[in-house]
Structure formats: C-alpha cells, structure tokens
N, CA, C and O atoms as a GROMACS GRO file, in nm:
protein
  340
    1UNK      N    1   0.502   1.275   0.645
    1UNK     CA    2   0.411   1.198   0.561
    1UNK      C    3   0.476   1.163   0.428
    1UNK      O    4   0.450   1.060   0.366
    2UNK      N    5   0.571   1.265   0.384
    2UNK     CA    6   0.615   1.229   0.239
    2UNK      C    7   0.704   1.154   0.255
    2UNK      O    8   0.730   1.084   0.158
    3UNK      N    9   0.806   1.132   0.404
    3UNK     CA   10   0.924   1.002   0.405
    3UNK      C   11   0.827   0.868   0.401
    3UNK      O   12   0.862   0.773   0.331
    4UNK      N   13   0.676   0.860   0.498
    4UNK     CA   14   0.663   0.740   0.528
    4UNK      C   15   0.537   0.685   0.397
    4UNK      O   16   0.497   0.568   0.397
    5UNK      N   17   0.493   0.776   0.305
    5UNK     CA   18   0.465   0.773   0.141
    5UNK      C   19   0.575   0.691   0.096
    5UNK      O   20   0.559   0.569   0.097
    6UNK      N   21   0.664   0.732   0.064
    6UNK     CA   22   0.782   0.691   0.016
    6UNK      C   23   0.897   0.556   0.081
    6UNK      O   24   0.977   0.481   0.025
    7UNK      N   25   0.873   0.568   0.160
    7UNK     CA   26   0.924   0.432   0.237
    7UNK      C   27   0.818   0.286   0.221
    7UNK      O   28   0.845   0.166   0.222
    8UNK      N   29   0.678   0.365   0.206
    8UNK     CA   30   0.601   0.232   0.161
    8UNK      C   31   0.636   0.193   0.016
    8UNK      O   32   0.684   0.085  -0.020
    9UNK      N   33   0.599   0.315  -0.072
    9UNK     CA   34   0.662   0.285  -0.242
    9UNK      C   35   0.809   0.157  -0.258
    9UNK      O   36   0.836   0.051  -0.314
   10UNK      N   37   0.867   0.259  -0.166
   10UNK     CA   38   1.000   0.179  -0.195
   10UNK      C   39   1.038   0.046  -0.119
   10UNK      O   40   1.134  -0.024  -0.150
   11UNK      N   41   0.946   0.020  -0.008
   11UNK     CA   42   0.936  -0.113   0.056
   11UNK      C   43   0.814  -0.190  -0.078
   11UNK      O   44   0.799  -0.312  -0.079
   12UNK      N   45   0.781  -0.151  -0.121
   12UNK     CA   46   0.660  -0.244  -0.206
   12UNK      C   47   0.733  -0.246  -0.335
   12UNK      O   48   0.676  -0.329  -0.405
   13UNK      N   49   0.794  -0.212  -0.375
   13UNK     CA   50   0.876  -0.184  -0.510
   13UNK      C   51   0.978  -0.261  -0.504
   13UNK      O   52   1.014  -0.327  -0.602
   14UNK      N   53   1.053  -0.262  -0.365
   14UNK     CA   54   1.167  -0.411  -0.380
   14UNK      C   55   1.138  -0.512  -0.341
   14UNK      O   56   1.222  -0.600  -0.321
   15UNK      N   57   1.010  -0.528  -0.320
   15UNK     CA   58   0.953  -0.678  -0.265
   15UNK      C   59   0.963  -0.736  -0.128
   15UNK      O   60   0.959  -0.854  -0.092
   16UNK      N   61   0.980  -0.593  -0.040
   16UNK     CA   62   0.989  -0.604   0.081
   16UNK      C   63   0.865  -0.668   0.156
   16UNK      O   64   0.769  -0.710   0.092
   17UNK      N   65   0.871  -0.674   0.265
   17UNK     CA   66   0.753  -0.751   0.340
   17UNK      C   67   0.687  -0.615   0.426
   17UNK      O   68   0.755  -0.592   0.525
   18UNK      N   69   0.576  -0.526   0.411
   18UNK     CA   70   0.558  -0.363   0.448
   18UNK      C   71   0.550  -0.371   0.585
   18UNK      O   72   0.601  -0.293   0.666
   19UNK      N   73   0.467  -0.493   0.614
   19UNK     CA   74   0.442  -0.506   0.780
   19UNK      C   75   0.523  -0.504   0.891
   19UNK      O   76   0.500  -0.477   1.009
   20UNK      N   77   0.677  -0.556   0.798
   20UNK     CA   78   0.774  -0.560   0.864
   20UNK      C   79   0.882  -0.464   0.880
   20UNK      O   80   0.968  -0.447   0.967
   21UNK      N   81   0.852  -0.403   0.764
   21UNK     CA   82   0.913  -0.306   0.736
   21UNK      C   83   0.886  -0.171   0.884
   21UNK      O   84   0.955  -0.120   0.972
   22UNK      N   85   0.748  -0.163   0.837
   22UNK     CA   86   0.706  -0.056   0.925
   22UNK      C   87   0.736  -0.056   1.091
   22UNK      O   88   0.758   0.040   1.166
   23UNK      N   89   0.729  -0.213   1.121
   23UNK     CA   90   0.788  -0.259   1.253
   23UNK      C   91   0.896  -0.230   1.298
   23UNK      O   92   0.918  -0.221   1.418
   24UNK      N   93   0.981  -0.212   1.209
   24UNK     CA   94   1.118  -0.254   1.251
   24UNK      C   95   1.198  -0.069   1.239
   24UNK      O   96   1.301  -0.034   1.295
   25UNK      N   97   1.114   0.011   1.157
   25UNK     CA   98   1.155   0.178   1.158
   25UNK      C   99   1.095   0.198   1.281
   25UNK      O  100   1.165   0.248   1.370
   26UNK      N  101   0.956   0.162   1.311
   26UNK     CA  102   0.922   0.232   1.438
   26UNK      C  103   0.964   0.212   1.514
   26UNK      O  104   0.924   0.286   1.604
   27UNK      N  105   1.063   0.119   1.556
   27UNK     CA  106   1.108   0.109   1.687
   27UNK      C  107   1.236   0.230   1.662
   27UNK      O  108   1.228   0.308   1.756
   28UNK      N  109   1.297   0.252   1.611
   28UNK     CA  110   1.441   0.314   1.569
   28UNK      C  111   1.424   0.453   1.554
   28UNK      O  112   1.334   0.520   1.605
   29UNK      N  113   1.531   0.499   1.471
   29UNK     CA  114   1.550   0.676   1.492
   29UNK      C  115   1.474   0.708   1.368
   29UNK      O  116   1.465   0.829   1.344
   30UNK      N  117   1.413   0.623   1.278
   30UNK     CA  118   1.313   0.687   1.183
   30UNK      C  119   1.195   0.629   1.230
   30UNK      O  120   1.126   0.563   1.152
   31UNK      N  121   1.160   0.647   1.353
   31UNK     CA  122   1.022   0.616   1.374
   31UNK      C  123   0.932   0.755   1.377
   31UNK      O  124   0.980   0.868   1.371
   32UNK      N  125   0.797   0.724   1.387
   32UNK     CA  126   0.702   0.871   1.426
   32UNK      C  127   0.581   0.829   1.398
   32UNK      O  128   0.557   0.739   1.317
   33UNK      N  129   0.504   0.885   1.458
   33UNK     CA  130   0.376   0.881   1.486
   33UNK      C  131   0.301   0.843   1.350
   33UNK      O  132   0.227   0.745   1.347
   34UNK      N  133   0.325   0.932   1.228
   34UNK     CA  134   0.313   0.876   1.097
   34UNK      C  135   0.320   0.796   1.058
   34UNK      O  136   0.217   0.768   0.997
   35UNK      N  137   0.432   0.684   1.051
   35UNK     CA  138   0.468   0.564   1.068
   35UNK      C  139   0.383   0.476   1.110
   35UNK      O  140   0.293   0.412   1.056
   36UNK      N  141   0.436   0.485   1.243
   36UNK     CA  142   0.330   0.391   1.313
   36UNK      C  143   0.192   0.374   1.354
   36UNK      O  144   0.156   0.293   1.440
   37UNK      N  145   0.144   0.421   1.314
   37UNK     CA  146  -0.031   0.491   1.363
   37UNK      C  147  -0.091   0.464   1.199
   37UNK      O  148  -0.199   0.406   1.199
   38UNK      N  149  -0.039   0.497   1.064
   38UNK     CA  150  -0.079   0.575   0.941
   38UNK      C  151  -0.039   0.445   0.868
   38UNK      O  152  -0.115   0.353   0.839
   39UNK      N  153   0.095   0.453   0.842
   39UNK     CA  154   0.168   0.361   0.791
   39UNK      C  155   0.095   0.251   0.802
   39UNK      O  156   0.106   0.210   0.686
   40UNK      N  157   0.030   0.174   0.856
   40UNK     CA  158  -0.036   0.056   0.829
   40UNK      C  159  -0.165   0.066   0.769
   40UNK      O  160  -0.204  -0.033   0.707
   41UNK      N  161  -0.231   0.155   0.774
   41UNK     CA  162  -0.372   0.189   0.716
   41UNK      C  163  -0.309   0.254   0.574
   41UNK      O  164  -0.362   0.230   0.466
   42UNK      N  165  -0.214   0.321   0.585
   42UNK     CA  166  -0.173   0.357   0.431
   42UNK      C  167  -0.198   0.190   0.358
   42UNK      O  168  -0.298   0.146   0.301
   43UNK      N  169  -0.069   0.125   0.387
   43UNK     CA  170  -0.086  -0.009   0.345
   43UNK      C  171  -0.203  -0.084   0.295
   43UNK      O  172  -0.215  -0.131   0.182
   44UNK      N  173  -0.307  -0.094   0.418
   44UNK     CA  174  -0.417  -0.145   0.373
   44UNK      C  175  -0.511  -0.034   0.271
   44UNK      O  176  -0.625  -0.059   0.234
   45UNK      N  177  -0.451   0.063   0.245
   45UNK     CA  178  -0.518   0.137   0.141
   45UNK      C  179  -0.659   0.199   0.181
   45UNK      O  180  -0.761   0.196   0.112
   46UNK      N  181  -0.646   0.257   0.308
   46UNK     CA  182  -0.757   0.296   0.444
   46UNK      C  183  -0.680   0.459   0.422
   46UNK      O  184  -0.572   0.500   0.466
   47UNK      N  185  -0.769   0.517   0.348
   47UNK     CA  186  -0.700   0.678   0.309
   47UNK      C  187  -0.823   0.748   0.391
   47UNK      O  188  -0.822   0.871   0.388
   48UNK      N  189  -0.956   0.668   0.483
   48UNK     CA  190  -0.959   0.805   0.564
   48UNK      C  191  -0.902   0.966   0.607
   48UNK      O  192  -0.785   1.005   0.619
   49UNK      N  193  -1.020   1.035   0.625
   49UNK     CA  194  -0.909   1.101   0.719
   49UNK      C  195  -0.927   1.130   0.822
   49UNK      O  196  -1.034   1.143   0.880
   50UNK      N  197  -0.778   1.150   0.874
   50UNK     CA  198  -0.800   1.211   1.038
   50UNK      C  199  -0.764   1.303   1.056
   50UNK      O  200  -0.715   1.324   1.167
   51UNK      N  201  -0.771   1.417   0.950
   51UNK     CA  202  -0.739   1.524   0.976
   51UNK      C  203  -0.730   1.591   0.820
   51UNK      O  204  -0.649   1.553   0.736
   52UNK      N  205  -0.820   1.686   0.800
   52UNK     CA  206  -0.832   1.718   0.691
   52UNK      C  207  -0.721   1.839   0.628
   52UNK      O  208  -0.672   1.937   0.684
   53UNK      N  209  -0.704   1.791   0.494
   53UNK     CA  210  -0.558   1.822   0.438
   53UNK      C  211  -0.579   1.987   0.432
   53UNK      O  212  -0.488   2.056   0.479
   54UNK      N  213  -0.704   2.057   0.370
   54UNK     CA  214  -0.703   2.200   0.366
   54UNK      C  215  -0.662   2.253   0.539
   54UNK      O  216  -0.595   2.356   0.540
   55UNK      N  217  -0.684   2.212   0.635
   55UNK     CA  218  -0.693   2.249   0.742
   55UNK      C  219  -0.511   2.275   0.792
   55UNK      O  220  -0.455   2.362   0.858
   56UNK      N  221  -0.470   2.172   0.733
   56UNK     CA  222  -0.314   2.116   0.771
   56UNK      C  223  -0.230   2.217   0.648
   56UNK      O  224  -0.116   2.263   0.648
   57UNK      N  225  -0.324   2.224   0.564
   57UNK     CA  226  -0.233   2.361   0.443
   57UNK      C  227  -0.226   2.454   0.527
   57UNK      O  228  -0.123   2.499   0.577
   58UNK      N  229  -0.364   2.496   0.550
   58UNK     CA  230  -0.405   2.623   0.621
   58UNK      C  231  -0.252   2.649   0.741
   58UNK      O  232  -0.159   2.729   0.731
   59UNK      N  233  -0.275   2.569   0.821
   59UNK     CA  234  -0.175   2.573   0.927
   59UNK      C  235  -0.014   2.581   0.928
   59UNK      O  236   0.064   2.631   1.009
   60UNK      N  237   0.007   2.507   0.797
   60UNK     CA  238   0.161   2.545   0.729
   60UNK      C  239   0.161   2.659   0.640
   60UNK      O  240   0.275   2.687   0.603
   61UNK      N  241   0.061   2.743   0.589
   61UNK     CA  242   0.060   2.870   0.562
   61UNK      C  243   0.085   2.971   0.677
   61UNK      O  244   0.148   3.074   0.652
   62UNK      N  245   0.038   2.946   0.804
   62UNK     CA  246   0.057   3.047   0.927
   62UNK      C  247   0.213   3.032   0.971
   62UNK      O  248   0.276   3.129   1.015
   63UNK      N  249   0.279   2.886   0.952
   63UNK     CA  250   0.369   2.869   0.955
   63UNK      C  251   0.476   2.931   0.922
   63UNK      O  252   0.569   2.974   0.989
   64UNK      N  253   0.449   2.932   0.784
   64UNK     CA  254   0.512   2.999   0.662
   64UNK      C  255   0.547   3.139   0.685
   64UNK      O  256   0.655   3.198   0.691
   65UNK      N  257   0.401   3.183   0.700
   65UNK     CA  258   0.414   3.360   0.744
   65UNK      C  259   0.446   3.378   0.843
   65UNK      O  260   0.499   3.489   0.847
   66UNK      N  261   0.446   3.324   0.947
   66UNK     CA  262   0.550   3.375   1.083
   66UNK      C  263   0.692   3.339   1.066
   66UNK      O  264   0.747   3.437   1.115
   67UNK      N  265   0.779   3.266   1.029
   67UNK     CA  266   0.879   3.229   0.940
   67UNK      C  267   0.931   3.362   0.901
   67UNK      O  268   1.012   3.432   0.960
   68UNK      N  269   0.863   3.384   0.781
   68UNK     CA  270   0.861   3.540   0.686
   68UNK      C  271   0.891   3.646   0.773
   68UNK      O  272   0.986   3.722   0.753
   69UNK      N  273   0.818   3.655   0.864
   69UNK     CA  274   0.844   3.751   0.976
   69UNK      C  275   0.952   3.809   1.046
   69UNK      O  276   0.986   3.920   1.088
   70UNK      N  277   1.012   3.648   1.041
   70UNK     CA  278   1.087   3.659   1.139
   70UNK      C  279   1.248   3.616   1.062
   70UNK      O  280   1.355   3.580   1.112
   71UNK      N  281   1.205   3.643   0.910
   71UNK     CA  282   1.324   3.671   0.791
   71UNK      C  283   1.375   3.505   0.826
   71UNK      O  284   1.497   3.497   0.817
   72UNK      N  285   1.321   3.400   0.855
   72UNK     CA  286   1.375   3.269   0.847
   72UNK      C  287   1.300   3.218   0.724
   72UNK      O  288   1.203   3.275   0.676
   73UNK      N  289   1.363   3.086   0.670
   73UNK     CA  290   1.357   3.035   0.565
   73UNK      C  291   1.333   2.853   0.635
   73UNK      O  292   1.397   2.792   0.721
   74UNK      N  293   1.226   2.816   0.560
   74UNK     CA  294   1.190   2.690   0.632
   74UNK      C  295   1.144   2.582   0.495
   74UNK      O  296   1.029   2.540   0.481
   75UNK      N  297   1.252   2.551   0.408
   75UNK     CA  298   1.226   2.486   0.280
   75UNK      C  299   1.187   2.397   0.300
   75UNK      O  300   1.112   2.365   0.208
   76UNK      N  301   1.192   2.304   0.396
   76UNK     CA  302   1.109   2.165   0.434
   76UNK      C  303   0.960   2.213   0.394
   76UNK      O  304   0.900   2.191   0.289
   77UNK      N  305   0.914   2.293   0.519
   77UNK     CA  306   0.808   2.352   0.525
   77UNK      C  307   0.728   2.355   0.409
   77UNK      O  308   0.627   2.289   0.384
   78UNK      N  309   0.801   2.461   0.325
   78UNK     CA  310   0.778   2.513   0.208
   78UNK      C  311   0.717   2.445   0.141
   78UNK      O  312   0.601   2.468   0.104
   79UNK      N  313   0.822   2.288   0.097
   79UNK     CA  314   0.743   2.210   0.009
   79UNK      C  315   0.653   2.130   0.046
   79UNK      O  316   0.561   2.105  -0.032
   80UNK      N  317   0.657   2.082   0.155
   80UNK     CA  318   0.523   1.994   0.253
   80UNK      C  319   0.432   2.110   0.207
   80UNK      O  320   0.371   2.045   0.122
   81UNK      N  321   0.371   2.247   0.198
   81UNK     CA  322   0.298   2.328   0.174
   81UNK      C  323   0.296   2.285   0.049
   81UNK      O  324   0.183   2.243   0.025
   82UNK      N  325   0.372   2.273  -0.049
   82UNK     CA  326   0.346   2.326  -0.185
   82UNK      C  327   0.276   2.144  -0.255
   82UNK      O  328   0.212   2.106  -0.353
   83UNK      N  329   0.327   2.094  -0.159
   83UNK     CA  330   0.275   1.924  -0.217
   83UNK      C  331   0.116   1.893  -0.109
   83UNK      O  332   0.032   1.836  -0.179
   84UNK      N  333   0.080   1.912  -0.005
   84UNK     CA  334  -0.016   1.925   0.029
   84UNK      C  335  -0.142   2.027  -0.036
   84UNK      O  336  -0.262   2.006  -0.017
   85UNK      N  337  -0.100   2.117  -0.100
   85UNK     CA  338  -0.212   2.236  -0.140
   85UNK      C  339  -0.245   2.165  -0.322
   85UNK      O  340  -0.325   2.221  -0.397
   0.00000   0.00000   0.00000
C-alpha cells in the first residue's frame, strides 16, 4: 500500500497521466492486487474501506510476535506496522 500511495504521489506530481500509469505497472513485475483493484479508487479519492486498518494492525502485530519468536527480524513489516497504527 505504501509503494502504490507513493507511485500515485509521484505519478500526479510529474504530470503523469494516473490511469495510465496504473495500467501499464499492473501488467508487469510491479503489479499487485493493491494496484490494481485500489489504485484506481485511490485516484478517484474513494477511501472506503475494505478492510479495516485496526484489524490489519492487529494482524501485523501477530506477525510481528511470531517473528520475535522465532528470533527473525522483519523491518518491512515493522514499519507497515508502525505507519498503519
């Protein structure tokens, strides 16, 4: 969510065309479900949700602590947790 946040910023910031933008990642190796599904309702500024953000903390906290457990380190993780909460 925070690449395809940021890929809209920076497609709207150089005067890119977003619609096209988003077309042309999803077909390729930066595509994902985010992207393509989100990414256009991001655009139209359609911030529903489909899935509520405490729920999705919640779940990268269990993450987190089994991680811990298991003495691994998951800094992606981490900060998707620390920018979602």
């Amino acid at each position: 969510m925070v690449g395809v946040a940021e890929a809209l910023i920076y497609s709207h910031k150089a005067g890119l065309d977003i619609d096209k933008m988003i077309n042309l990642l999803s077909g390729g190796a930066a595509g994902s479900f985010s992207l393509s599904a989100l990414g256009p309702k991001m655009h139209k500024r359609d911030f529903d949700p489909g899935f509520y953000v405490e729920h999705f903390a919640k779940d990268l906290a269990i993450v987190l602590e089994e991680a811990k457990n298991e003495n691994m380190s998951l800094p992606g993780t981490s900060l998707s947790h620390q920018l979602y909460r």
